[in-house]
C-alpha positions in Angstrom: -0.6 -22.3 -33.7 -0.1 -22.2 -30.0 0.6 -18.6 -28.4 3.6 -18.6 -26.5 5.4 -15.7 -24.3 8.7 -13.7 -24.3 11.1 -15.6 -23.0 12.9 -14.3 -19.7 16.2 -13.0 -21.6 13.5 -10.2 -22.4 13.5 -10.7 -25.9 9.5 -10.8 -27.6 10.8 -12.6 -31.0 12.2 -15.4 -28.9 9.4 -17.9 -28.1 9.6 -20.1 -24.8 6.8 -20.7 -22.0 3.0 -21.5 -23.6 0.0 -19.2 -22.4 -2.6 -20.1 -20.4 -5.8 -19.2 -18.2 -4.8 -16.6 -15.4 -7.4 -15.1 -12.4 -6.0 -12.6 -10.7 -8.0 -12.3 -7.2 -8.1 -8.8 -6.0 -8.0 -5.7 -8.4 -6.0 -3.4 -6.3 -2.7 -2.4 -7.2 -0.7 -5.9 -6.7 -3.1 -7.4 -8.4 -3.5 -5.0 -11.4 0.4 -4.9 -11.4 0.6 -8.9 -11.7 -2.1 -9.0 -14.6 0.1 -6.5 -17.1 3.0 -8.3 -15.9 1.4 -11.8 -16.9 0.1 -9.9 -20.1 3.1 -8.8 -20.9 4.2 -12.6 -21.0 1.1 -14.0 -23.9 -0.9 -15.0 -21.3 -5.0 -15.1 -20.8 -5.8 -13.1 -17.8 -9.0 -12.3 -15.8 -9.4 -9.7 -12.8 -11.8 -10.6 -10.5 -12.5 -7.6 -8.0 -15.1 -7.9 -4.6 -15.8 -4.0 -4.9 -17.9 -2.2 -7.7 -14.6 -0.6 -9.1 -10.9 -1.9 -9.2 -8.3 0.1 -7.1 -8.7 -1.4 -3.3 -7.2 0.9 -1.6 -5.6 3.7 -3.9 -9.8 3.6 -5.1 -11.5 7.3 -5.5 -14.9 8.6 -4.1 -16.9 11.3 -4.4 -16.4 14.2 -1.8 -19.5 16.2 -3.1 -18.8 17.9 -6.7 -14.8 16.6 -6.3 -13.5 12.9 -7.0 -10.4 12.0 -4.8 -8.5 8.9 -3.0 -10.4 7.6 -0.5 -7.1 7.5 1.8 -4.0 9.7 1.7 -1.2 8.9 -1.4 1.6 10.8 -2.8 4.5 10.1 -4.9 8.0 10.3 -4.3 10.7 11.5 -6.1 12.5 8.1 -4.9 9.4 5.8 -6.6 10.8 4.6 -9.3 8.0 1.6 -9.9 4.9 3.5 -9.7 6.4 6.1 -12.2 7.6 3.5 -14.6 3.4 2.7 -14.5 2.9 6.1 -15.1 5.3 6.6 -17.7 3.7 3.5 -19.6 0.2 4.6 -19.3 1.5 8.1 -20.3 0.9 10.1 -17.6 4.4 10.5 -15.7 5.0 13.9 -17.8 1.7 15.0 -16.2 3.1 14.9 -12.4 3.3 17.6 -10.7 5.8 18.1 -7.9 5.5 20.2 -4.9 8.0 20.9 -2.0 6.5 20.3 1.4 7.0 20.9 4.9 6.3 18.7 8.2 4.7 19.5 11.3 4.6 18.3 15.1 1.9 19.1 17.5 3.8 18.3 20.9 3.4 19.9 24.2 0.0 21.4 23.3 2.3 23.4 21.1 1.6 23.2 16.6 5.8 22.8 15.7 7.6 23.1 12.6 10.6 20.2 11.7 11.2 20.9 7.6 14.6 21.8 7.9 17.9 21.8 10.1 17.2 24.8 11.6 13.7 24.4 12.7 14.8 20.5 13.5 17.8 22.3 16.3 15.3 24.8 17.7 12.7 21.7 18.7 11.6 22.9 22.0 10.7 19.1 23.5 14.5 18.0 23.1 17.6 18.7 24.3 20.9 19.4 22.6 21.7 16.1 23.0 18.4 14.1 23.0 18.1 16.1 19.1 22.0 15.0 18.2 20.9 11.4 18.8 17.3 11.5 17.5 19.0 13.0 14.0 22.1 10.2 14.4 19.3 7.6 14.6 18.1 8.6 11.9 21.1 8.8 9.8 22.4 5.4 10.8 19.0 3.8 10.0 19.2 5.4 6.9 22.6 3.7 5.5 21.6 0.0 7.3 21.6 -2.5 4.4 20.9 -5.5 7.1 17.3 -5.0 7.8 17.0 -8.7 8.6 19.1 -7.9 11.7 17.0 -5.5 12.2 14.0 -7.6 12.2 15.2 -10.2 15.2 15.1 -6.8 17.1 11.8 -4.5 19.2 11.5 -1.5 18.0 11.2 -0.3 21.2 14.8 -1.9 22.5 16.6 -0.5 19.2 15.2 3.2 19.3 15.8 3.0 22.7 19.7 2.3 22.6 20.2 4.3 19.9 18.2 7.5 20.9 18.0 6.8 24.2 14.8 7.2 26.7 14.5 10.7 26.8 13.9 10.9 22.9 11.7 7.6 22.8 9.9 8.6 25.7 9.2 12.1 24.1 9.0 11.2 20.5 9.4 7.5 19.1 7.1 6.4 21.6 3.9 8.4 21.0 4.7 8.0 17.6 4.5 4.6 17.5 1.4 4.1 19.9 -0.1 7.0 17.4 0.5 4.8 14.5 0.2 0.9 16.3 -1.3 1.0 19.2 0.3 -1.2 22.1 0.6 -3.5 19.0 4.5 -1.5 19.1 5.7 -3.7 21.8 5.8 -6.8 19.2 6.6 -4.4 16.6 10.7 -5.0 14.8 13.1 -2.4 14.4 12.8 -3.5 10.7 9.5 -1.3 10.5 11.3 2.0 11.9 14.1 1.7 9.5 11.7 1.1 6.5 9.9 4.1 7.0 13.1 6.2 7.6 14.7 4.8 4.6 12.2 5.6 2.4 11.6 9.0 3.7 15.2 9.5 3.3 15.2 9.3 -0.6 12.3 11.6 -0.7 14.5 14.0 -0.4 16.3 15.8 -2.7 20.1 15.9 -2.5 21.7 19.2 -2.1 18.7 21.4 -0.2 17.4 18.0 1.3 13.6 19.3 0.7 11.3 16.6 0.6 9.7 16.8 -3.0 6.3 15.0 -3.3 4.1 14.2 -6.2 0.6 13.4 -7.9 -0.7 13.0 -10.9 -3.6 15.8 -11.7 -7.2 13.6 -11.2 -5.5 11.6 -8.7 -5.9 7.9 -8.0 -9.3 8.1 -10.1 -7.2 9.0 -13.3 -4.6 6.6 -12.5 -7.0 3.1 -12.5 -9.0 4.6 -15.1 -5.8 4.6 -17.4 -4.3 1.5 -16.0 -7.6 -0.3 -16.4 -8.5 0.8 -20.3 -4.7 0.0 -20.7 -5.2 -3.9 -20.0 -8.8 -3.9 -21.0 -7.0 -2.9 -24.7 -5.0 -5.7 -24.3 -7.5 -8.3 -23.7 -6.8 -8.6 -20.1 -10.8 -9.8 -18.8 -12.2 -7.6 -15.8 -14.6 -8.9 -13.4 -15.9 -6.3 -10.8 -18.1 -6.3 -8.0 -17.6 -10.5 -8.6 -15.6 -11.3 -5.0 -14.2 -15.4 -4.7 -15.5 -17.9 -2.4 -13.9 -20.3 -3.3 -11.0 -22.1 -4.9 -10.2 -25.4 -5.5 -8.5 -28.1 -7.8 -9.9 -30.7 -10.1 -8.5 -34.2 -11.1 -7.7 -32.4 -14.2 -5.1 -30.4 -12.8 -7.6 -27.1 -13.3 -8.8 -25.2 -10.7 -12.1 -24.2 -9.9 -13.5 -20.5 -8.3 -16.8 -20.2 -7.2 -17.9 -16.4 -7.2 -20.3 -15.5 -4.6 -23.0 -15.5 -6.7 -23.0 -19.0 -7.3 -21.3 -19.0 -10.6 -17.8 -21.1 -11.4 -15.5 -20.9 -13.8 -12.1 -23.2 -14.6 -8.9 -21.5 -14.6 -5.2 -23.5 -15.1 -3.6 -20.6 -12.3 -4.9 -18.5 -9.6 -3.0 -16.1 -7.9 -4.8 -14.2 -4.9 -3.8 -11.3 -3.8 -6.1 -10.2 -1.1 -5.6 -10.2 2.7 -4.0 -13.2 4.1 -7.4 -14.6 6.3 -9.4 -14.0 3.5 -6.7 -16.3 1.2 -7.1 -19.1 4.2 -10.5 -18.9 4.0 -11.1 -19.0 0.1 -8.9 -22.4 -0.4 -9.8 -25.1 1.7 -7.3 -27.5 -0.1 -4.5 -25.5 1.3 -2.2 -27.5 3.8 -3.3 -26.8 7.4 0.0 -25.5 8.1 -0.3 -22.3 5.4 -3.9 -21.5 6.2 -2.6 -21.3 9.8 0.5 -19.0 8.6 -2.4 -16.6 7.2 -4.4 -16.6 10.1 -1.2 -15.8 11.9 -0.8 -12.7 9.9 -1.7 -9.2 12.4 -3.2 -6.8 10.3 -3.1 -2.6 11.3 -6.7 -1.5 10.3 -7.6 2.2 9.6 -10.4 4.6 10.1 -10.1 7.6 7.7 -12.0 11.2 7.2 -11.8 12.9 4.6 -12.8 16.3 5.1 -13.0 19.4 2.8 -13.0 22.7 3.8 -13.5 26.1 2.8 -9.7 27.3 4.6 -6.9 25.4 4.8 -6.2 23.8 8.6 -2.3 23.7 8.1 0.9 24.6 6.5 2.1 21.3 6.9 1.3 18.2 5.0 1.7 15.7 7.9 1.4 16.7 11.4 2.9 13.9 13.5 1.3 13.9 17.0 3.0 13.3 20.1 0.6 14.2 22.7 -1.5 11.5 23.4 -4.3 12.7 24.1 -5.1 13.0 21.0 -6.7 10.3 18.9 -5.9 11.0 15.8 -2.6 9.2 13.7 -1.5 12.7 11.9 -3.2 15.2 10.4 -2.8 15.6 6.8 -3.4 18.6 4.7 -3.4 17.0 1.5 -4.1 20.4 -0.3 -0.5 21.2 0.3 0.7 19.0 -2.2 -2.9 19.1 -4.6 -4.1 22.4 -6.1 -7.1 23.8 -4.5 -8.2 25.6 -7.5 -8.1 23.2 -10.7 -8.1 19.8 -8.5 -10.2 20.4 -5.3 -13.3 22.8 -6.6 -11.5 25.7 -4.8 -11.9 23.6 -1.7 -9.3 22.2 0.9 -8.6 18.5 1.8 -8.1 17.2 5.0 -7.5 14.0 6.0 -7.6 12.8 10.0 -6.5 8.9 10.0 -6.4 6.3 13.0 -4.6 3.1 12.8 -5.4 0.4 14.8 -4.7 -3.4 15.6 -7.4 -5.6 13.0 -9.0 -6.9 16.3 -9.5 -3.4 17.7 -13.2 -2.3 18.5 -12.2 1.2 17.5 -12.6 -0.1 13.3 -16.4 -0.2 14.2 -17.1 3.1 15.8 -20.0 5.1 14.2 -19.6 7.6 11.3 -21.7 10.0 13.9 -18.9 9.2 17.0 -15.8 9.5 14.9 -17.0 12.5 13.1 -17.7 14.3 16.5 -14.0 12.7 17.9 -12.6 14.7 14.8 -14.0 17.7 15.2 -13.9 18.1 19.1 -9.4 17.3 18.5 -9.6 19.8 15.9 -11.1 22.5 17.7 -8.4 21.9 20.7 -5.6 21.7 18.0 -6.3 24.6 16.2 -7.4 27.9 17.7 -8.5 29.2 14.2 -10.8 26.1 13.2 -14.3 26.2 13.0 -16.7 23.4 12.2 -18.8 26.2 9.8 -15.6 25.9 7.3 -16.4 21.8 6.9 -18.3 21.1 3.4 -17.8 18.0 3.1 -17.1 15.1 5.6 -16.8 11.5 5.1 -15.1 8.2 6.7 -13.5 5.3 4.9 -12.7 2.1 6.9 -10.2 -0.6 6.1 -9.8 -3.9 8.2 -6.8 -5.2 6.7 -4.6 -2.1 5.5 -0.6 -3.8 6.4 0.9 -6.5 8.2 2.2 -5.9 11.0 5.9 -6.2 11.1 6.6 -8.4 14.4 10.1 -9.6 15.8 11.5 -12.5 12.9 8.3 -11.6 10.5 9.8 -12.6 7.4 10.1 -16.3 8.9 7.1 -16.9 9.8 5.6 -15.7 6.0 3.3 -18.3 4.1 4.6 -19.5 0.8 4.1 -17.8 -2.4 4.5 -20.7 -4.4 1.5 -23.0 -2.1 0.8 -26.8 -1.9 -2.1 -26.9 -4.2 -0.9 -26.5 -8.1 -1.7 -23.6 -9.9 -2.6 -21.6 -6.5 -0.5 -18.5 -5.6 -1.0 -16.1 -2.2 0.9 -13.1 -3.4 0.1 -10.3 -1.5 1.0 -7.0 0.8 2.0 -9.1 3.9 5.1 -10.3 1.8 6.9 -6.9 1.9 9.4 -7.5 4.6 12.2 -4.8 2.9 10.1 -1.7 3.4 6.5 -0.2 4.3 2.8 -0.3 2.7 3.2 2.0 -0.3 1.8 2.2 -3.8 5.5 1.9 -4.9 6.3 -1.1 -2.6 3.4 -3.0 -3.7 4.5 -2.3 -7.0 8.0 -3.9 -6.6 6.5 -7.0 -4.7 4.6 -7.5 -7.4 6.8 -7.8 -10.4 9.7 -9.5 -8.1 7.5 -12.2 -6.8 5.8 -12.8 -9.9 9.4 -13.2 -11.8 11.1 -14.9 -9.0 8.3 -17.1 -7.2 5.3 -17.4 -9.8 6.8 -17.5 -12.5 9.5 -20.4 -12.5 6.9 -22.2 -11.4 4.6 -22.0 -13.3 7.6 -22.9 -16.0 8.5 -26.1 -14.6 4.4 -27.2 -14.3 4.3 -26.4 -18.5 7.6 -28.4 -18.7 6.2 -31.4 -16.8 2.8 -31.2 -18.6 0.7 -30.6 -15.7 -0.7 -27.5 -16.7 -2.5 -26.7 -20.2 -2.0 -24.1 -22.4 -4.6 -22.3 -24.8 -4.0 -20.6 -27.5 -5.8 -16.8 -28.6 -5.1 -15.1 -31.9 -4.5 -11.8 -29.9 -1.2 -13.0 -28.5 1.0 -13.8 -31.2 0.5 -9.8 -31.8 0.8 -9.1 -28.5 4.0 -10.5 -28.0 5.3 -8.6 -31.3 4.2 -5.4 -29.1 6.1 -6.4 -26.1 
């Protein structure tokens, strides 16, 4: 009997699409979140992951004796997706949620902006540069228009709506902290994503922003997450990254993994960077490789540094001067206990975004480490590098897409000229910023409104096979 999938009214007794074979490409969180949504729907599904572990980049390391994120992540109260995952895998009622505060280091000068109060007394603004920094916030905040947003600069819209002394003193450095000169082809679209989502991390009422984790961070997250589809059949292929794709006469298509091996699969949807996806699939139209390559790409270099003593009260310390070369500083055990998550120890982590292209991505361990430490010492009068235990750097080349002027219509296709092929990933959010949670809800959108149908209307027109497992017809029973 052939296995066959919910049907999209969301009822598992009613029977309607046929399974078939599914490789996911890239076992970070898009594409863990498009295998259980593909499992969830009967269908045979593989994870094929480049890096000895799944995760990309919510992935863990060790940080001598204590196993954390690689780079920074925290939950919202607002992120709805990411605790729907964590309510399925059963560790939502293990959150923990902790009220934090921000910081500014401006003028030489470590500043406090957690509340109203502190926000009026800012020294760097005036009266009126603070009453139209806060009204540009607010208005950003209730914009439901973003693509009018996005035929704008983010340098001409903060700059009519807060006007030049507040861009000059606090937009700007922010955004050269965060993009580089890449700012100046940046949309006002990126400015009001960010505010928007840091809007509903606040609670209503006292207006405190409320962030969260989940005790074993990331680690325990893909560890759950990965047994949970491994339980359900779903095939997991580490340290195995694609060269290539490409479609037979038979309608199949066939990966070559870098070791040589190939396997057939009826669909393949790719969800790693976009050069990579132009690279991997050969058969793609010139004009969609083109729109990958096209694609700008902020990069990071992280540290992550434990410590004996805390550095800061704050969990993010926006910088404004720039003479510093350093995105924020974040004080991540603010939000994670010290004492039952960090060995009694304090992380720290000092990130610096930069354009894909930028020479910056391949400076030493030994120079960054030293860049770090020098900033700190001028930062903080009570630092000391004899409280550092641990120190460590993470890179990323492609981390987020950079949201240019009319972004959205310059997007490669989902849905791509060669059957069976999908390029799903991060570089199609164009409502909001790289997050966990916005990857999330790409993921499951996409899949239902781009992948999905059609991957329908291939079954209906008999161009794709289906197979048939004895797991599924319980599976879909489970559903």
């Amino acid at each position: 009997m052939p296995s066959h999938s919910p049907s999209p009214d969301g009822n598992p007794n009613t029977l309607s699409t046929p399974a078939s074979r599914w490789l996911i490409v890239g076992g970070g969180v898009m594409g863990l979140q498009v295998a259980t949504d593909l499992r969830d729907r009967g269908q045979h599904v593989t994870i094929a992951e480049a890096a000895p572990t799944m995760g990309g980049l919510t992935s863990a390391w060790n940080l001598g004796d204590v196993i954390w994120d690689r780079f920074y992540h925290v939950t919202l109260m607002s992120d709805t997706k990411i605790r729907d995952v964590l309510t399925r895998l059963g560790l939502e009622s293990q959150m923990k949620w902790v009220e934090t505060k921000t910081g500014f280091y401006a003028g030489g000068r470590l500043l406090s902006m957690s509340n109203t109060a502190e926000f009026l007394k800012f020294p760097p603004l005036s009266l009126i540069e603070k009453l139209r920094l806060g009204g540009t916030i607010f208005y950003a905040s209730k914009i439901r228009n973003w693509r009018r947003l996005e035929k704008l600069s983010v340098e001409k819209w903060l700059r009519r709506w807060s006007g030049r002394g507040v861009f000059e003193k606090i937009w700007q450095p922010l955004l050269q902290a965060k993009l580089g000169e890449a700012y100046k082809q940046t949309s006002a679209a990126f400015i009001w994503a960010h505010t928007a989502r840091m809007y509903k991390a606040r609670r209503s009422g006292m207006k405190t922003e409320m962030f969260g984790y989940v005790p074993g961070g990331y680690a325990q997250i893909l560890e759950s997450w990965v047994g949970w589809l491994a339980g359900r059949d779903v095939t997991m292929k580490t340290s195995s990254p694609v060269k290539s794709v490409a479609p037979l006469e038979s309608g199949e298509l066939q990966v070559e993994f870098a070791d040589g091996s190939r396997e057939v699969y009826d669909n393949v949807v790719s969800t790693i960077a976009s050069p990579f996806i132009a690279q991997s699939c050969p058969a793609l139209s010139e004009q969609e490789k083109q729109q990958h390559r096209n694609i700008r790409y902020l990069g990071v270099v992280c540290a992550s540094m434990l410590m004996d003593k805390p550095i800061s009260e704050y969990y993010v310390t926006n910088i404004t001067d720039t003479w510093v070369p350093l995105t924020a500083v974040i004080e991540m055990s603010t939000i994670v206990d010290p004492e039952s998550q960090l060995g009694g120890k304090h992380l720290v982590y000092l990130p610096k975004y930069l354009p894909d292209d930028h020479e910056g991505l391949n400076e030493s361990d030994e120079d960054y480490r030293e860049k770090c430490l020098s900033t700190l010492e001028k930062m903080y009068d009570h630092f000391s590098r004899d409280q550092v235990v641990e120190f460590k750097i993470a890179r990323a080349k492609y981390v987020a897409a950079l949201a240019t002027v009319d972004y959205s219509t310059r997007l490669p296709p989902i849905v791509t000229s060669v059957p069976g092929f999908y390029a799903l990933n991060s570089a199609h959010i164009v409502k909001g910023n790289l997050n966990v949670n916005e990857t999330i809800t790409l993921g499951e959108e996409k899949l239902a409104e781009d992948v999905w149908p059609d991957y329908e209307q291939r079954v209906a027109s008999g161009r794709v096979a289906t197979k048939s497992s004895p797991c599924d017809q319980e599976l879909v029973s489970s559903v």
